[in-house]
C-alpha positions in Angstrom: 27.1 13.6 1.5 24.6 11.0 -0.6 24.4 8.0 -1.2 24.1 5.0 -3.8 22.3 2.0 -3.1 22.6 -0.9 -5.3 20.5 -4.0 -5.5 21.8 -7.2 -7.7 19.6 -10.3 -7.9 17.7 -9.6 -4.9 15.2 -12.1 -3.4 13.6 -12.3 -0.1 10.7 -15.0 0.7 7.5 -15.1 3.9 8.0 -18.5 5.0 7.8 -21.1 2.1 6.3 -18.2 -0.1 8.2 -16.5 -2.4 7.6 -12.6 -2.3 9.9 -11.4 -5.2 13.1 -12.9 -7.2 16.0 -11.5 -8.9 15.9 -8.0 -7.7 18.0 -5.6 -10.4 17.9 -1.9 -8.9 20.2 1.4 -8.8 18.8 4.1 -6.5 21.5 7.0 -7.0 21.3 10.8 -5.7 18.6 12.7 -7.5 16.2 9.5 -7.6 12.9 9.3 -6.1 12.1 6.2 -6.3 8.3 5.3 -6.0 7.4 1.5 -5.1 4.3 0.3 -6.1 2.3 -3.5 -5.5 -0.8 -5.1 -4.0 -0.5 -5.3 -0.5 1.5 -8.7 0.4 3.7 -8.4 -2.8 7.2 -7.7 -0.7 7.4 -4.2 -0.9 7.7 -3.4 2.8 10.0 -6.1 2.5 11.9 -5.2 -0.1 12.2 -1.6 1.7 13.8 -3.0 4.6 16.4 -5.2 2.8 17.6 -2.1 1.1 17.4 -0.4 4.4 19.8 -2.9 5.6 17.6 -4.2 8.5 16.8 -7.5 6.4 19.0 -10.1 4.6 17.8 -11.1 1.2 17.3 -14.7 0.5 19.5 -14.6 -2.5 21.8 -11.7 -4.4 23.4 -8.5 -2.6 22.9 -5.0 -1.5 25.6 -2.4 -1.7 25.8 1.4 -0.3 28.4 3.6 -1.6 29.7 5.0 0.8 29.6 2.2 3.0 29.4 5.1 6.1 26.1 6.6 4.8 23.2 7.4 6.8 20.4 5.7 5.9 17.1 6.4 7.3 14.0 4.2 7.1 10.5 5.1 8.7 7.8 2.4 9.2 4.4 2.8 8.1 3.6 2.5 11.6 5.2 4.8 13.9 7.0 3.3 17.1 5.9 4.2 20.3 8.3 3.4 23.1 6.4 4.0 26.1 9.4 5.1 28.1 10.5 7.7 24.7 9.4 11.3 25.3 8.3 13.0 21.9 11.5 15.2 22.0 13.9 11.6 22.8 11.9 10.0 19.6 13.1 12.3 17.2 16.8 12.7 18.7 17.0 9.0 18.3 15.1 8.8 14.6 17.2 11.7 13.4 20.2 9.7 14.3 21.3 12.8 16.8 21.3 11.2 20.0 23.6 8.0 19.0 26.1 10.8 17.4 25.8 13.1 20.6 26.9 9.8 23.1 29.2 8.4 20.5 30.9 12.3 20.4 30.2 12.4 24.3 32.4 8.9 24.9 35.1 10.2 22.2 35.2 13.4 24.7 35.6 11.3 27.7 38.4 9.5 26.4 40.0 12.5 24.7 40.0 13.7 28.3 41.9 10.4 30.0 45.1 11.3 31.5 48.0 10.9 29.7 49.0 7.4 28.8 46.8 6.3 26.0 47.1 6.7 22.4 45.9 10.3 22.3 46.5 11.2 18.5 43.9 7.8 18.2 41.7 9.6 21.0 41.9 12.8 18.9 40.8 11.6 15.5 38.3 9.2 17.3 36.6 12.8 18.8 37.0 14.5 15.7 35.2 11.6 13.6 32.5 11.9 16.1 31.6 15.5 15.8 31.9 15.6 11.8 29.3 13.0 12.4 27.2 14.9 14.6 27.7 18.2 12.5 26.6 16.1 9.6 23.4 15.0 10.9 22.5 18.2 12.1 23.0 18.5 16.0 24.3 21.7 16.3 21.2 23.8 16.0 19.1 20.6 16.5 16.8 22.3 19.2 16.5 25.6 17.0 15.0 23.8 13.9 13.2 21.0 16.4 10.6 23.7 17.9 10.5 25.4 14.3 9.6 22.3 12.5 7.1 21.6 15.4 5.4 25.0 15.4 5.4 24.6 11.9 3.5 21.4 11.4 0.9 22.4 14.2 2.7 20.1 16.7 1.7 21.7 19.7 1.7 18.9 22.5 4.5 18.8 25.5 7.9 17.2 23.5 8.2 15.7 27.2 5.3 14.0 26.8 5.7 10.6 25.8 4.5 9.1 22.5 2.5 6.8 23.6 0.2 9.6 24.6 -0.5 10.8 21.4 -3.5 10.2 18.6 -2.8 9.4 15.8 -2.7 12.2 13.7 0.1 13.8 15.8 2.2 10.7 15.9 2.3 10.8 11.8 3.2 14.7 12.6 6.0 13.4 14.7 6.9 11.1 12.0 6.8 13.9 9.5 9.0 15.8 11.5 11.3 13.3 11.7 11.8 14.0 8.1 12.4 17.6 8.3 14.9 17.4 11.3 17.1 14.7 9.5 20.2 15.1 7.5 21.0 11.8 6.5 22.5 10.3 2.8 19.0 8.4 1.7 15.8 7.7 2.5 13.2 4.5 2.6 9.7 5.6 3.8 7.1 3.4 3.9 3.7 4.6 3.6 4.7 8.5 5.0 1.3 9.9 3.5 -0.8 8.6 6.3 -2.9 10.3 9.2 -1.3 13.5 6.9 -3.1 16.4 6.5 -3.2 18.7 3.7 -0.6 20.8 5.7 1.5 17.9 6.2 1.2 16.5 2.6 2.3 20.3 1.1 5.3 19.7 3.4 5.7 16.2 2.7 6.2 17.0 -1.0 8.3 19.9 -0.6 10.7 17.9 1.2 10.9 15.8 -1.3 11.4 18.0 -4.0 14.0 19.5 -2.5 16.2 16.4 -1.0 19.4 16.0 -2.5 19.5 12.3 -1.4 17.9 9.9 -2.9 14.3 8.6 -1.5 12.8 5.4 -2.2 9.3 5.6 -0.8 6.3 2.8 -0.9 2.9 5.0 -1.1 -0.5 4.6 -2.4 -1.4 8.2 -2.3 -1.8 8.3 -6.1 -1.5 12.4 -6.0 1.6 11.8 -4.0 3.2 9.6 -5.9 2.0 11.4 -9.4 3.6 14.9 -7.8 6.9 12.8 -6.7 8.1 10.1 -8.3 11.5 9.8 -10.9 11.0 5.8 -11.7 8.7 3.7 -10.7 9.6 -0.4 -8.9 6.5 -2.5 -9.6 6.3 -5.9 -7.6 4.4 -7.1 -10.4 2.5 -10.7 -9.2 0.7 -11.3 -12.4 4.0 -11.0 -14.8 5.4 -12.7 -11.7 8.3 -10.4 -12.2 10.0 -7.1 -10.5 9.7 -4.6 -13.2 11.6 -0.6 -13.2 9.7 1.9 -15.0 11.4 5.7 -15.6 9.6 8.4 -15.6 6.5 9.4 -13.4 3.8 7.6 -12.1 1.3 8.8 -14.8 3.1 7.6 -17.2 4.1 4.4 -15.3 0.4 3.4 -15.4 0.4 4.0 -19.1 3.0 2.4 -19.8 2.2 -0.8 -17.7 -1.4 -0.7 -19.5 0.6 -1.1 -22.8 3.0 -3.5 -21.5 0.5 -6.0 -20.3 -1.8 -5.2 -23.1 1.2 -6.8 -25.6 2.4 -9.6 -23.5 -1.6 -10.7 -23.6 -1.8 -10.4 -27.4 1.7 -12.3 -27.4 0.4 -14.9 -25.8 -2.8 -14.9 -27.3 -1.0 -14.9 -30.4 1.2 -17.7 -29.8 -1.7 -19.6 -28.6 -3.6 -19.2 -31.5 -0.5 -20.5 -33.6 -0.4 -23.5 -31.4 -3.6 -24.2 -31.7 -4.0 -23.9 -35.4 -0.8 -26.3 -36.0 -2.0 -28.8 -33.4 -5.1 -28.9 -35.1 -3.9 -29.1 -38.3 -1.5 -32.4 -37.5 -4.3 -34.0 -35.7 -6.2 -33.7 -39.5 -3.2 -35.2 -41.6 -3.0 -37.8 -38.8 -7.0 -38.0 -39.7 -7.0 -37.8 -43.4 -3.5 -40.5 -43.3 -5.4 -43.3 -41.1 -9.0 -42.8 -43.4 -6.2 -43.3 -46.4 -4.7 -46.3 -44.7 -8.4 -47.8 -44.2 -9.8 -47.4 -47.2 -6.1 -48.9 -49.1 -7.0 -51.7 -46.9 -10.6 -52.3 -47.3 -9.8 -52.1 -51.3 -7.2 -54.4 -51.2 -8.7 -56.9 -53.4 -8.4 -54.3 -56.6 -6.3 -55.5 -58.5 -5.1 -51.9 -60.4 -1.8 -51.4 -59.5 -1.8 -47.8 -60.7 -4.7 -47.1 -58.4 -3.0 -48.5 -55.6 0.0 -46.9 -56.0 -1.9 -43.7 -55.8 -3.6 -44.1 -52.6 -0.4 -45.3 -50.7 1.2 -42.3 -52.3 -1.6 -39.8 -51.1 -1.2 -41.8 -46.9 2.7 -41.2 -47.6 2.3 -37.5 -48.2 -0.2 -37.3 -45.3 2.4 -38.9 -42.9 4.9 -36.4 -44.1 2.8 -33.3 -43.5 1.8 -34.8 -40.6 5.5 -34.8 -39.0 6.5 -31.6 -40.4 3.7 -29.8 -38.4 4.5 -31.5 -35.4 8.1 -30.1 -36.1 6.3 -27.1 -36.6 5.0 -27.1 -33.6 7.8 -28.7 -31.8 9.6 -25.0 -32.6 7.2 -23.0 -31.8 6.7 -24.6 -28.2 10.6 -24.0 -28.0 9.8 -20.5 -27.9 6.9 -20.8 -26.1 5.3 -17.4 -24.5 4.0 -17.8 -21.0 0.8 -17.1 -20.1 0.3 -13.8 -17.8 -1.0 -14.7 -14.7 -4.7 -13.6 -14.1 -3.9 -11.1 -11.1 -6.7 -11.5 -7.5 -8.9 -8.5 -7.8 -10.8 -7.6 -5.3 -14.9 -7.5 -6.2 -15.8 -5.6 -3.4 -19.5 -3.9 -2.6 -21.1 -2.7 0.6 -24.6 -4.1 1.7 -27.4 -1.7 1.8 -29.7 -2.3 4.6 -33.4 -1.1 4.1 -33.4 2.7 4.2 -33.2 4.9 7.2 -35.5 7.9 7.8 -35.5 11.2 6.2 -33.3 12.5 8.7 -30.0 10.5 9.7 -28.4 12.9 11.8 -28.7 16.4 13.4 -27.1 18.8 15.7 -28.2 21.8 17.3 -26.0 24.4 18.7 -24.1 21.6 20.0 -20.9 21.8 21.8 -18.4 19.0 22.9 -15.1 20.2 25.1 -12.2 17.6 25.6 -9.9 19.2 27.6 -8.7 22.4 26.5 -10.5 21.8 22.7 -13.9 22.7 22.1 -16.1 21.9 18.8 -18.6 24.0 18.3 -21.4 25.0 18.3 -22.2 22.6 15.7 -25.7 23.2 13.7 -26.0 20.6 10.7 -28.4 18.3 9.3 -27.7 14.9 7.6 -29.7 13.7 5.3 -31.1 10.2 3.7 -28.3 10.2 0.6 -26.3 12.5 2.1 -22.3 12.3 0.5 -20.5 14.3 3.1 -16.6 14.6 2.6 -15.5 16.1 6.4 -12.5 17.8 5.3 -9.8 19.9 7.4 -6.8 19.8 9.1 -5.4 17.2 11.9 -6.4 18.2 15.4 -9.7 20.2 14.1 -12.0 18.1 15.5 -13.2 16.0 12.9 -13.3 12.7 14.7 -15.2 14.6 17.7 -17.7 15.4 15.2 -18.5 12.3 14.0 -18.4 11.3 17.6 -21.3 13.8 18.2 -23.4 12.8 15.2 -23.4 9.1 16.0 -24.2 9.7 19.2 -20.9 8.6 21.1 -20.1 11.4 22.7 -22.7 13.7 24.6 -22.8 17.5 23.9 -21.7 20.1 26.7 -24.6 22.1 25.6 -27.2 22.0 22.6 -28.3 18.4 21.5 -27.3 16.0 18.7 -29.0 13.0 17.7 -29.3 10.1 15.7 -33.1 9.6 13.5 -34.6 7.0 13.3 -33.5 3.2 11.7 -30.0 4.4 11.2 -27.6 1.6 10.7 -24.5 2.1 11.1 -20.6 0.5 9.3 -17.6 2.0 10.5 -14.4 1.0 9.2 -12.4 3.0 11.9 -14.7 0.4 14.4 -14.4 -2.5 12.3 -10.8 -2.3 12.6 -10.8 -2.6 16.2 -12.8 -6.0 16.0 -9.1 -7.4 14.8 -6.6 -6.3 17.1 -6.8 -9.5 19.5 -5.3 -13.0 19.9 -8.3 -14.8 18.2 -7.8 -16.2 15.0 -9.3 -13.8 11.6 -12.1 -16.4 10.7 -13.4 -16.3 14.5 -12.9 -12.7 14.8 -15.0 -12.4 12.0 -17.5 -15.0 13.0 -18.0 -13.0 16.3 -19.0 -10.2 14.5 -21.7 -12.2 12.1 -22.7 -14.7 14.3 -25.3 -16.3 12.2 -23.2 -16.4 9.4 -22.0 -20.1 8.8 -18.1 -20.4 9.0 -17.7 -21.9 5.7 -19.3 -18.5 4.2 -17.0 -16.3 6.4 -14.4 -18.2 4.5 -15.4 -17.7 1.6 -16.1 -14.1 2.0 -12.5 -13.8 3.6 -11.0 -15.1 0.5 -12.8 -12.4 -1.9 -11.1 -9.8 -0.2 -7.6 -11.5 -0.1 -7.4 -13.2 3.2 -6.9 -16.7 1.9 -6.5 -20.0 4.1 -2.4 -19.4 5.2 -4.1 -15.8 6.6 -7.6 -16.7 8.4 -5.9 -19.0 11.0 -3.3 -16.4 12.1 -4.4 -14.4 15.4 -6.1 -11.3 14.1 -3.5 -8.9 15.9 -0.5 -10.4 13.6 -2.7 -9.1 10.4 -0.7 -6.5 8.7 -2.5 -3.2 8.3 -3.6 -3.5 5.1 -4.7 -6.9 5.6 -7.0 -5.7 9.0 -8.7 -2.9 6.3 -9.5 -5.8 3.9 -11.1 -7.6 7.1 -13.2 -4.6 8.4 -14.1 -3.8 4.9 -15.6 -7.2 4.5 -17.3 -7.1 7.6 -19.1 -3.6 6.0 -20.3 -6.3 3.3 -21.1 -9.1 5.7 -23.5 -6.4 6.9 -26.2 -4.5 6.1 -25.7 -0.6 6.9 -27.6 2.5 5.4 -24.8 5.2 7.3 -21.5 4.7 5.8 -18.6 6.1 8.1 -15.1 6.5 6.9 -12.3 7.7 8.7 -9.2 8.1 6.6 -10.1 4.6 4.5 -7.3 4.6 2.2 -4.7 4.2 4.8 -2.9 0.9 4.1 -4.9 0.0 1.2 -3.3 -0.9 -1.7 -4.4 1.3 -5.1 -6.7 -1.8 -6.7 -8.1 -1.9 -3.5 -8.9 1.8 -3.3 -10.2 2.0 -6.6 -12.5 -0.8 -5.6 -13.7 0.8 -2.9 -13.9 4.0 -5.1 -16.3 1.9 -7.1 -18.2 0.7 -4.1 -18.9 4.2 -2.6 -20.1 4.7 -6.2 -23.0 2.3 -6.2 -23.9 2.3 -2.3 -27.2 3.6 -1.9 -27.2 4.7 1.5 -25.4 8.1 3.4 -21.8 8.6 3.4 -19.5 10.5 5.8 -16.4 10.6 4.3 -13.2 11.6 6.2 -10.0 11.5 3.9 -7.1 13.4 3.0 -6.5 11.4 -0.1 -6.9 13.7 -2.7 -7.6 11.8 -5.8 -10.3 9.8 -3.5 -12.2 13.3 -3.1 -11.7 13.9 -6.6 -13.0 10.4 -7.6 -15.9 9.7 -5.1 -19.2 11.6 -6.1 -20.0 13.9 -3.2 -23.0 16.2 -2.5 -22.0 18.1 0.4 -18.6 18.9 2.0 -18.1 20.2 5.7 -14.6 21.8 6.8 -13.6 21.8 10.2 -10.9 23.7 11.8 -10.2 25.5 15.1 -13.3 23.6 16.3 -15.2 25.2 14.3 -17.3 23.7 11.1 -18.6 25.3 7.7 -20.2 24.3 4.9 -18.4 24.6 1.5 -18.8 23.9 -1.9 -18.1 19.7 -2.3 -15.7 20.3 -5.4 
């Protein structure tokens, strides 16, 4: 079975702020619906009120059948610390409320006599159809094979709390896979993915017979995905559906904000030019009525009969271009709003020495994994994308190089005047209680509050944002923070781990464009394919199975 979803007039609001309006949308089977918008535009909200798990402010949502399974997953993955790994995905899949709801219908199926057995009966029939449906039969089977599949290796006893991040967005992956249900709303389900995980991701997708609405801003994902595309569009201050597929989305919302600023433009210039041109009759009437005036005393009728005459026509053509304009305000176009764009750049501190980083026959061993032996050089102007799948070791290796973890054997170290911004650490600096201004401030302590302000703002953390404890920031909102703490500083080492995740797509193109002009080494952890295809690179490492090569950086 699949499902319909159907939105009419939709609104939903963030305190006294309105996030969208007037919500028109039909997500039927076959659809893949990609929703697109800066961060803070509603879409996350707009996700859940179609998921059911919101009430709009205004208008309605339907699902036909009313019975459907819906399934949404959160960009961030819930970790109950008293949910094992294997409990997680019975209760996301919707299995284990199916298997107690079929277990109770057993029970009283199995009440002596006395009840309303033929009720008991189609109660316990209901309740296995259900569980059928969603897929509990051979739940187990496909469980392990979906695991071993997407390199998911850890205890399924374990519980998630105990897991890193990469194989909690495995988890969440396989959530997908497992599930059976009549449509899905994912939010963000690109992130902490690998390149396995992506190929997987998509082929799910391609394949699903219900229909998806998903909010990404993997561009590659949504380009190799999408049906229509839902734009929260702030600076037509407007909800606008696009068909067809992302790539041609873009171009078509180039051309259709390209018109509505030569329509206004247009109609300004036409409002403009008839203003003006009333304002000179009014002129060229009063410099009439003057001069008739000051000439008075001439006592040639004819003469003055012509100049009150030429005043009387000025009047007239006067009024008729306010009427004029008087229409043409009636159909007045409005103006599109200039969106926020984020200006963003990353201070270069003076230059480090020839050599940022080395490693010699190195080896790290956590527990059961070891990296190495790792021999690699990093040089001043190094652009290093570290490339490879989840669980490889590429976060122990940029552990080794900056010197935060100590090798087993070899030696690794750090030359000389290396200065180092890390948005992965930056990050961290706003996960507590403080407000964002003074979480900042701690970090730039000789930096005058009013400028941490100001430097909030250019990355989209405004007043209503900088008071709020740091730990209520969303997570696009604590990237925008760490990011401007890489510009509050100076650094000559850029390190990135996964940077994309949570960004909005101006944002990433911004950074895109940062990376482009930073001066300084990079180290560049991503899966985000367009990003490695965008970002000029001059050397790429791959690590897998703890082991790490050189390859070519295309």
């Amino acid at each position: 079975m699949t499902a319909t979803v159907q939105a009419k007039g939709v609104s939903a609001a963030f305190g006294d702020r309105t996030l969208f309006s007037g919500v028109d949308l039909v997500v039927a089977p076959g659809d893949v619906v990609g929703l697109v918008g800066p961060n803070g535009a509603g879409k996350s909200t707009l996700l859940r009120v179609l998921a059911g798990l919101l009430a709009p402010e205004a208008g309605s949502v339907t699902v036909s059948p009313p019975d459907a399974e819906l399934g949404f997953l959160a960009q961030e993955i819930e970790r109950r610390p008293d949910e094992s790994v294997a409990a997680h995905l019975e209760r996301r899949t919707g299995v284990a409320a199916a298997q107690a709801a079929m277990d109770d219908a057993a029970h009283a199926l199995a009440e002596p006599p006395g009840g309303d057995h033929d009720a008991a009966a189609e109660a316990y029939s209901d309740a296995l159809e259900r569980w059928l449906r969603l897929g509990g039969a051979d739940f187990e089977a496909r469980r392990d094979a979906i695991a071993a599949d997407l390199g998911l290796t850890v205890d399924l006893d374990l519980p998630m709390t105990a897991l890193s991040g990469g194989e909690a967005a495995r988890v969440g992956l396989a959530v997908l896979l497992l599930s059976r249900l009549d449509l899905y709303l994912l939010d963000e389900p690109t992130n902490d993915l690998d390149a396995h995980g992506l190929d997987l991701l998509e082929e799910f997708v391609a394949q699903a017979t219900a229909p998806i609405v998903v909010v990404s801003h993997d561009r590659e994902f949504l380009s190799r995905t999408v049906t229509t595309v839902v734009e929260i569009d702030r600076s037509l201050q407007r909800v606008l559906v696009y068909g067809g597929s992302y790539d041609a989305y873009l171009e078509e919302r180039s051309i259709t904000r390209r018109r509505a600023r030569e329509a206004f433009e247009e109609f300004a210039a036409r409002r403009d030019a008839l203003a003006a041109r009333a304002r000179m009759q009014r002129a060229w009437m009063a410099k009439g009525v003057r001069n008739a005036r000051r000439k008075a005393s001439d006592n040639d009728k004819h003469v003055k009969h012509h100049r009150g005459e030429t005043s009387e026509k000025q009047a007239a053509k006067a009024r008729q271009s306010d009427r004029a304009l008087a229409r043409l305000e009636a159909q007045a176009v409005e103006e599109p709003r200039k969106e926020w764009q984020l200006q963003m750049s990353i201070q270069a501190a003076p230059r480090s020495g020839a050599v940022v980083a080395t490693a010699a026959g190195a080896v790290v061993r956590r527990g059961g994994f070891t990296l190495g032996p790792v021999d690699l050089q990093l040089d001043w102007q190094d652009r290093v994308a570290v490339t490879g799948p989840n669980g490889a070791g590429k976060s122990t290796l940029l552990a080794l190089l900056l010197g935060r973890v100590a090798p087993s054997a070899g030696s690794a170290s750090l030359g000389s005047g290396v200065l180092i911004g890390e948005v992965d650490q930056a990050r961290a600096a706003f996960e507590g209680d403080e407000p964002v201004a003074a979480a900042f401030g701690l970090q730039v302590p000789d930096w005058p509050t009013a400028d941490v302000r100001t430097l909030l703002a250019k990355f989209g953390l405004g007043a209503h944002q900088v008071g709020r404890p740091a730990s209520s920031l969303s997570p696009g909102e604590r990237t925008r923070a760490a990011l401007a703490l890489l510009q509050a500083r100076g650094v000559n080492l850029l390190v990135l781990d996964e940077p994309t995740n949570h960004l909005d797509l101006p944002a990433i193109e911004q950074l895109e464009a940062a990376l482009e002009s930073f001066d300084g080494t990079i180290l560049l952890v991503t899966h985000d394919r367009r990003m490695l295809e965008t970002v000029r690179l001059t050397r790429r490492w791959h690590v897998e199975g703890g082991r790490v090569a050189e390859v070519e950086p295309g």
